[in-house]
N, C-alpha and C positions, 0 to 999 in steps of 0.2 A: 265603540270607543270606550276603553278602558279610565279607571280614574285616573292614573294620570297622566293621559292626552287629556281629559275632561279640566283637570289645574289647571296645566301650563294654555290650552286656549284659551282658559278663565282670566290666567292670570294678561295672557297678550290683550285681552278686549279691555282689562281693566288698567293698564298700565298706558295702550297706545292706540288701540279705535280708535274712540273718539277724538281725540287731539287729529289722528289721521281723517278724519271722517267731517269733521272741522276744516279744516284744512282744504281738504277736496270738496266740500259745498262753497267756502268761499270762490276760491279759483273759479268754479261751475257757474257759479250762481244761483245754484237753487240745491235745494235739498236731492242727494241722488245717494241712495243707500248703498251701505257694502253688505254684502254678505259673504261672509266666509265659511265653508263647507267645511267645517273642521274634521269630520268624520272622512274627509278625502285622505286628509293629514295622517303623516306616521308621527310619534314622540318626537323622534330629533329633528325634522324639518319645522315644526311649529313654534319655535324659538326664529327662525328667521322670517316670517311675515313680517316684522315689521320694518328691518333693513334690508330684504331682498326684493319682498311684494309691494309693500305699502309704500315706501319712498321710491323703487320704479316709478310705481303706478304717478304718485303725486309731482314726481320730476319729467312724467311724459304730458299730462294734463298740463306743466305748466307753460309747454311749450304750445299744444295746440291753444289753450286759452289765453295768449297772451295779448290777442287784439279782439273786437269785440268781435268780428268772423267768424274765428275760432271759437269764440265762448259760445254764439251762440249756435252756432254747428252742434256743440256738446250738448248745448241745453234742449236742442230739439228731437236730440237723438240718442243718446243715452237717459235713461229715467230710472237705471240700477246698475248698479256693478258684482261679480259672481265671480267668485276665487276658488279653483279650484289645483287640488294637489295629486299626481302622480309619482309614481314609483320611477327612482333615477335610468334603471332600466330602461330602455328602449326611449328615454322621457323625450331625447332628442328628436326623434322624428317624431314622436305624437303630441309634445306642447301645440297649442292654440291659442292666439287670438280671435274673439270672436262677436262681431257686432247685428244681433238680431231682435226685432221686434221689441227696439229700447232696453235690450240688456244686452253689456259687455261683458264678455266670459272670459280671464282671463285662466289658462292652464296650462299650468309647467310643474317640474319639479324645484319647487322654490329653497331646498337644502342640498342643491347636489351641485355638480360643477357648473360653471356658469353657460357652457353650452347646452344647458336643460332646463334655464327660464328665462327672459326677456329683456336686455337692457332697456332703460328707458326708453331709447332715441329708436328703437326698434317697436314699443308700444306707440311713441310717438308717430310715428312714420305711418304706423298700421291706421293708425285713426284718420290722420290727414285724407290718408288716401281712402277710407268709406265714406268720411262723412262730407 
């Protein structure tokens, strides 16, 4: 990762992590970490983690947690979250959701057309139906 993918992920963790990561433990109810692979990231997709990734992610969480069922579905089954970033190439057929051994993998191309990462209701759906 060159210095400036190194800024601009700096600057996303410092400007909206945590507010997102905030956000996503209330909904949960309990502390459940992001980690974001930034070294998946190209420069120009890493400007959109936080309107493409982070607010999916937070608008699919708020549907499965909106009864306590849901919340605690999440809470017993996810214990991390893992964002990772591919190339818009082929991104369509090889994006993943992915729910193993309490970590949720989420990977798309998060800067390419929208057929190469996740809408919400599409995270939503994936989870309902594991957990």
């Amino acid at each position: 990762m060159g210095l400036q993918e190194q800024r601009a992920a700096k600057a996303i963790e410092d400007q909206y992590l945590s507010a997102y990561q905030n956000d996503i433990n209330t909904l949960i109810g309990q502390d459940t970490p992001i980690t974001i692979h930034w070294d998946t990231f190209e420069l120009d997709y890493i400007k959109f983690v936080p309107s493409v990734c982070l607010q999916r992610l937070t608008d699919a969480l708020k549907g499965v947690c909106q009864d306590h069922l849901g919340k605690t579905a999440v809470q017993n089954q996810i214990k991390n979250i893992h964002v990772f970033c591919i190339a818009n190439e082929g991104a369509e057929a090889k994006k993943e959701l992915k729910l193993d051994a309490g970590v949720l993998s989420l990977t798309a191309c998060w800067g390419g057309h929208h057929s190469v990462f996740f809408p919400d209701i599409t995270i939503q759906n994936y989870l309902e139906n594991k957990l």
